[in-house]
N, C-alpha and C positions, 0 to 999 in steps of 0.2 A: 784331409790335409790340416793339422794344424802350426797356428803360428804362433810365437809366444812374443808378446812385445808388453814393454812399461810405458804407459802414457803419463803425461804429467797431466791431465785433467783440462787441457786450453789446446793442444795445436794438435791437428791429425798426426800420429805415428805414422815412418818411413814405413814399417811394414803393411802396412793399410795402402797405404797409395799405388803400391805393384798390386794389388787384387784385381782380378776380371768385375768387370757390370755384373752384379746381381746382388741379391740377398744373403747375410752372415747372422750369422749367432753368437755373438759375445757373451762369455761367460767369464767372472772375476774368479783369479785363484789368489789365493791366500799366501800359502807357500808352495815353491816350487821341491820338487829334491831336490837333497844335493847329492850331486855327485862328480866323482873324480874327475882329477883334470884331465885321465884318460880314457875315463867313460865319455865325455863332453868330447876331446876332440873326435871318438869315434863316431860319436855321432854326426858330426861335423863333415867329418870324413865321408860320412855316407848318405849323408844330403847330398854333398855337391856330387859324389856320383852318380843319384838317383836324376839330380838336375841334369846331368851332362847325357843323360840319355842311356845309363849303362843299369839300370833296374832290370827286375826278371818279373814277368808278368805273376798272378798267383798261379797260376795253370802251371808255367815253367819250376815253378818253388816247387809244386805239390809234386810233379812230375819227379822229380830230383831227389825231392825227399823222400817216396812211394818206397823204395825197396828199403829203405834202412826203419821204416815203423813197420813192418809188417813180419 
């Protein structure tokens, strides 16, 4: 899972404080891409369904996808 947040350098980021107890790896990026405002809502889009509980496990992907690679 990653999470992308801007900190100003002083006060914890909202996105830090919903994390479970444990250990993180923060890494600096520089630039982000850009992209479209329709690539960004899709993605959007497909967070909150992955949140809402409606994801496919990978087994179910591979599953699905097995007859159209071969």
């Amino acid at each position: 899972m990653a999470i992308i947040l801007h900190w100003n350098g002083v006060d914890l980021p909202e996105e830090l404080k919903g994390l479970k107890k444990g250990r993180y790896v923060l890494l600096p990026m520089d630039e982000a891409p850009d992209l479209t405002e329709e690539q960004e809502a899709g993605l959007e889009a497909a967070l909150a369904s992955v949140r809402a509980g409606k994801g496919a496990s990978l087994e179910e992907v591979r599953a699905k996808l097995k007859p159209h690679v071969e």
